[in-house]
C-alpha positions in Angstrom: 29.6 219.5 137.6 30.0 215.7 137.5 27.0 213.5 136.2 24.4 211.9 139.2 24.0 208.2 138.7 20.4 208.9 137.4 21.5 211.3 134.7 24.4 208.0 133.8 21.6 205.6 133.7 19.5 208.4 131.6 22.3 208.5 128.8 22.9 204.8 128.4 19.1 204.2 128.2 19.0 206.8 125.6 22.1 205.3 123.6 20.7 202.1 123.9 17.2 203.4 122.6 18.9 205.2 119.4 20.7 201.7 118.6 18.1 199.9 118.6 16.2 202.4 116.6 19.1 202.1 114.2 19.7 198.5 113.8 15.9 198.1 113.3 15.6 200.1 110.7 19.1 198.6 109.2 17.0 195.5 109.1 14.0 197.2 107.6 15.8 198.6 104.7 18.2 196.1 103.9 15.3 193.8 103.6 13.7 196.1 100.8 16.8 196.2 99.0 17.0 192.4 99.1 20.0 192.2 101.5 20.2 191.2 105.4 21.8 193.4 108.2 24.8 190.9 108.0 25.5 191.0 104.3 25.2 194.7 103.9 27.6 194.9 106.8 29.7 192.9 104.6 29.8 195.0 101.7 30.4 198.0 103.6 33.3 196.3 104.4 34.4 195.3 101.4 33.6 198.3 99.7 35.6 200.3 102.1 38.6 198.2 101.9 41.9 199.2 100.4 42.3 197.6 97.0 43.3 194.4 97.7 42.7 194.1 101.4 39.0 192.8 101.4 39.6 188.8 101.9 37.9 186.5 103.9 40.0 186.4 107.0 40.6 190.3 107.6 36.4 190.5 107.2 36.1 187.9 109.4 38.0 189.9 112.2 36.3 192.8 111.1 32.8 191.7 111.5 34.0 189.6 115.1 33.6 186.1 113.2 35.0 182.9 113.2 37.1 181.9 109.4 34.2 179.4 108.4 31.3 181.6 109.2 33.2 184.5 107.1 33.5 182.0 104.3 29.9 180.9 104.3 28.6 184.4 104.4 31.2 185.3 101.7 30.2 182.1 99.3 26.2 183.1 100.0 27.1 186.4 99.0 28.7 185.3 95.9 26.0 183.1 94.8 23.8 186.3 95.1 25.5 187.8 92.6 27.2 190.4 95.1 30.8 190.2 95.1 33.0 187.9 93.4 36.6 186.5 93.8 39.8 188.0 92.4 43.0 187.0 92.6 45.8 189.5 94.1 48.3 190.9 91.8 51.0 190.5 94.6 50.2 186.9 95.8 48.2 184.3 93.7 47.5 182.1 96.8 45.2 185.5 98.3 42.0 186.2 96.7 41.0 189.1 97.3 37.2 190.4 97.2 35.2 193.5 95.2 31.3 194.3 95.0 29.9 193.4 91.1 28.0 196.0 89.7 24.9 194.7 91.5 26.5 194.7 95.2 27.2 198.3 94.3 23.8 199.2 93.6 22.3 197.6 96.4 25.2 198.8 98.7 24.9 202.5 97.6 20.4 202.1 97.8 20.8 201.5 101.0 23.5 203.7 102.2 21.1 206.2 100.7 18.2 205.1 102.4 19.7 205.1 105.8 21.5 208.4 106.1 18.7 210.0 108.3 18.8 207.1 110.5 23.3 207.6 110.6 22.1 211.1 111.6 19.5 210.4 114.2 22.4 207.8 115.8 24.8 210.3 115.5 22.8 213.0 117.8 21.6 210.5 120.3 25.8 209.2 121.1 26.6 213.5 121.2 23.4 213.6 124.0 25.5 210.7 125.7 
């Protein structure tokens, strides 16, 4: 039976809700864990990379950005004690990027923290 335009406007309205809902609480929890929504997007990122692959221009396609906002966020993440440079084994000119010991903790603390939330996202986009 093919959906009525309400029922349509019903299902975007509640995927838009459960984002929201998401990226709220994204920002709630990445604040407790001394990160912003932006740089724990980041170390997702890098995190999830293959070795080697996290440098500054494939992150800034990933997160949408332009080259010097990808460096910026990348040098403010450094100075946080985050992630830190490394040069590839292939190529000196590339320098690839990795999460210190701290970036891990943090990343994994707030993975943790938001897997109900992943969940609750998850449900509301099967309802759509």
């Amino acid at each position: 039976m093919p959906r009525t335009p309400h029922k349509r406007y019903a299902e975007a309205a509640t995927f838009r809700v459960g984002l929201r809902r998401f990226l709220a609480r994204t920002d709630q929890v990445t604040r407790a864990h001394g990160l912003t929504a932006e740089r724990y997007e980041l170390l997702l990122l890098i995190k999830t990379a293959r070795d080697g692959d996290a440098t500054v221009g494939r992150l800034a396609q990933q997160l949408q950005i332009g080259q010097s906002a990808a460096t910026q966020l990348a040098r403010r993440v450094e100075d946080a004690g985050l992630i830190e440079r490394t040069v590839s084994r292939r190529d000196a000119r590339v320098h690839p990027i990795r999460l210190t010991a701290e970036g891990e903790r943090r990343l994994a603390a707030v993975v943790g923290d938001l897997a109900g939330e992943r969940s609750a996202l998850a449900r509301a986009l099967d309802e759509c």
